[in-house]
N, C-alpha and C positions, 0 to 999 in steps of 0.2 A: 083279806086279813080276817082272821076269826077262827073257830070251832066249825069245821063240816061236819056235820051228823052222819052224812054217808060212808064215811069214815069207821064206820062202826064204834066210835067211841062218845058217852055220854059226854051233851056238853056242859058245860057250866052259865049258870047266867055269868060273868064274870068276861066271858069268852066271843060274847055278840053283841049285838047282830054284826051278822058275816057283812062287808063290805070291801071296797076298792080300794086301794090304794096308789098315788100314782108317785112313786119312788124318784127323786133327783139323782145323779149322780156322786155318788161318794166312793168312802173308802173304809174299810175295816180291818181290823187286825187279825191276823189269820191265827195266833193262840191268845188266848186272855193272856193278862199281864202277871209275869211272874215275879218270886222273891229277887230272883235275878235282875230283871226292871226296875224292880222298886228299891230295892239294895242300894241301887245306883242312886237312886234319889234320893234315900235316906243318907246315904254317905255326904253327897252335895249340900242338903239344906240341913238335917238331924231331924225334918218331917217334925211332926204334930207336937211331940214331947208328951205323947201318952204313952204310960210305963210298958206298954201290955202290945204298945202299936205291934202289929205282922206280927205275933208271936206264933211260929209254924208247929204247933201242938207234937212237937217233936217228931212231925213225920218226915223233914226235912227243908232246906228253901231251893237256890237251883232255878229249874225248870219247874215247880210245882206252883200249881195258878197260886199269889199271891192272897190271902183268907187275913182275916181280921182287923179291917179296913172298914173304918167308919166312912159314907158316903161325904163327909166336907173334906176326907186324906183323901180317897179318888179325888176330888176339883182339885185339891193344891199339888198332887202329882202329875194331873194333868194340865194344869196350868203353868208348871215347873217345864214339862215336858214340850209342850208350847214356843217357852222363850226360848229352850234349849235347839230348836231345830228351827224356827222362822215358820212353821206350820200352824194351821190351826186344829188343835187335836180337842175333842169332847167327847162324852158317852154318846153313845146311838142312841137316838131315838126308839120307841117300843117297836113302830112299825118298820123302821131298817132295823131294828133285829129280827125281827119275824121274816121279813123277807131275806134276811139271809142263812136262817137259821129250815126255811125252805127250800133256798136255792132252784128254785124255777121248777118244787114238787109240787102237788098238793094233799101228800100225805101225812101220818101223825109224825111220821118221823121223815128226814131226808134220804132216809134207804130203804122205807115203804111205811105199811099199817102195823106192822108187827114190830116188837123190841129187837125179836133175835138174839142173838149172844153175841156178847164181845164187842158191841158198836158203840158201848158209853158205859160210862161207870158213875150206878145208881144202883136202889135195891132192886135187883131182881135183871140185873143185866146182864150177868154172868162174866161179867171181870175179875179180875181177882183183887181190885178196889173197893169193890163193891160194899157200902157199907162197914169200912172201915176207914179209908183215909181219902185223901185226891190222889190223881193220880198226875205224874207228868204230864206236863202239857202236849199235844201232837201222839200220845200214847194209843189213839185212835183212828181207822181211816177219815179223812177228810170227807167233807161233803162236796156235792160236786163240781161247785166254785173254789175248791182247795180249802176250807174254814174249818177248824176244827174245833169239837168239845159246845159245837152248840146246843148238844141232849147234856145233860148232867155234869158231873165232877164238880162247881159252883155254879150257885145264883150267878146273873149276873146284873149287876147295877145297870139300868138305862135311864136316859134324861129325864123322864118324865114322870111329874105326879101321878099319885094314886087316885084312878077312879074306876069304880065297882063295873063299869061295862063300858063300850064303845059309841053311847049315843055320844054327837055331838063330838066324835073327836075328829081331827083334820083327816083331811086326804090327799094330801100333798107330801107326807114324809115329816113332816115337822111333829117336837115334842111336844106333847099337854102343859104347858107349865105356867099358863094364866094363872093368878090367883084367887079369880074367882073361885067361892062355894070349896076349898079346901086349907088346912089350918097352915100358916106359913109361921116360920120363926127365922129370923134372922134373915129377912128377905127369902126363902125358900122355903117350898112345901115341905112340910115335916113328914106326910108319909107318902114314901117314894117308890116306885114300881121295879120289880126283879123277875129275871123269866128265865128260865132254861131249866130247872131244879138243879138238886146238887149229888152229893156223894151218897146221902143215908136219905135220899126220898127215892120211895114206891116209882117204877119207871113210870106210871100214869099222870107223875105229875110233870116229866120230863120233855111230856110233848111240844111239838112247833106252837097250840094255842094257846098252851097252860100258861096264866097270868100269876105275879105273886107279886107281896109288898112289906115292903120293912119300914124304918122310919130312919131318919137323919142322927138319932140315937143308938141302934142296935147295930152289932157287929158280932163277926164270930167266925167258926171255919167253917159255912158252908157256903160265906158268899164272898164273891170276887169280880173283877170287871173286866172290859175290855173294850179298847178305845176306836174311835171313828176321828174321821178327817174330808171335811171338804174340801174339794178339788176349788183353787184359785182363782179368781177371776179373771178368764182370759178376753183379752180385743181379738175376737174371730177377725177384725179387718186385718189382724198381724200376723196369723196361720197361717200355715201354707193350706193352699185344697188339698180334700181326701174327704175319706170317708168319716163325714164325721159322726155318724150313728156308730160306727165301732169304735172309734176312740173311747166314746160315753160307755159303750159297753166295757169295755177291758177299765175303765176304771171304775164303772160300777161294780166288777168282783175283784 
């Protein structure tokens, strides 16, 4: 996990030191959450009762990753989402998003070093979203776990607090959300970590290491989420035999 210099791309302090991570078993969503989604769930509860919540800056809703979504509407959507299915659904962690925002590369991007044309929509990616709106979600080839939309079109919201680099974080897959040494309000760190870039950033900031952060306040249209799910608590004594390294794998992607 981290910034590879070999990479030919400058890294950031922000971005290391490069380390291991050793990833559990989960599950992610293969587009960020759209107005569609949420639609649903405003309709069900009436959400936050901010005048302004999801307002799709008239580019449309649909299929278009869901933008202007304060990070405590992601918990109450996804907490909605939750009771509505019997699952446990949360944001990903920074390091399962990287890891899947990878997919078993180790390039800047899931389809090499280079941006290329037409594999994401940010500036300079050569979509035709490019620095004007989002774009549909899936509007891109998949990476090669099936995951789409992990370079640009929005931020996206992940569990964990903001801290300036990777000393001291776990290695297990688990989110930073100790409270030590960062400012909390209302039981939760007030500024919180977003990765992926979006619609109107430079593709440089688009990359698998590139780190960003907003706070529990700020909302707007270039960030948006997408949810994770741990797999159940199973009694292996009640399984049948098989393989159980590939099981883990097919629901790790």
């Amino acid at each position: 996990m981290g910034c590879r210099a070999e990479n030919n791309h400058r890294c950031g302090p922000s971005q290391g030191p490069l380390h291991y991570v050793q990833i559990p078993p989960f599950a992610i969503s293969k587009y960020e959450v759209t107005f569609e989604d949420y639609d649903r769930y405003l309709h069900a509860t009436g959400g936050s009762g901010r005048r302004d919540e999801t307002d799709d800056e008239g580019w449309g809703r649909g299929n278009r990753p869901v933008i202007n979504v304060l990070f405590e509407e992601a918990f109450a959507y996804i907490d909605w989402l939750s009771s509505q299915s019997g699952e446990h659904y949360r944001l990903p962690s920074e390091s399962e998003w990287e890891y899947v925002a990878r997919a078993g590369t180790d390039t800047a991007y899931s389809w090499g070093n280079e941006v290329g044309v037409n594999n994401a929509n940010c500036l300079g990616c050569g979509s035709r979203w490019d620095y004007k709106t989002t774009a549909p979600v899936g509007s891109f080839n998949p990476n090669p776990w099936g995951v789409h939309d992990m370079h640009g079109n929005v931020l996206e919201m992940v569990q964990d607090c903001w801290f300036g680099d990777y000393r001291r974080a776990p290695n297990d897959g688990r989110a930073r959300d100790a409270p030590w040494g960062v400012k909390i309000v209302n039981g939760r760190c007030f500024d919180r970590t977003v990765r992926g870039g979006a619609w109107n950033h430079h593709y440089r900031f688009t990359r698998a290491s590139t780190r960003g952060w907003s706070t529990l306040e700020r909302y707007g249209s270039v960030l948006g989420f997408r949810v994770a799910r741990s797999p159940p608590v199973v009694d292996h004594a009640t399984v049948p035999s098989g393989p159980r390294e590939l099981r883990q794998e097919k629901r790790r992607r």
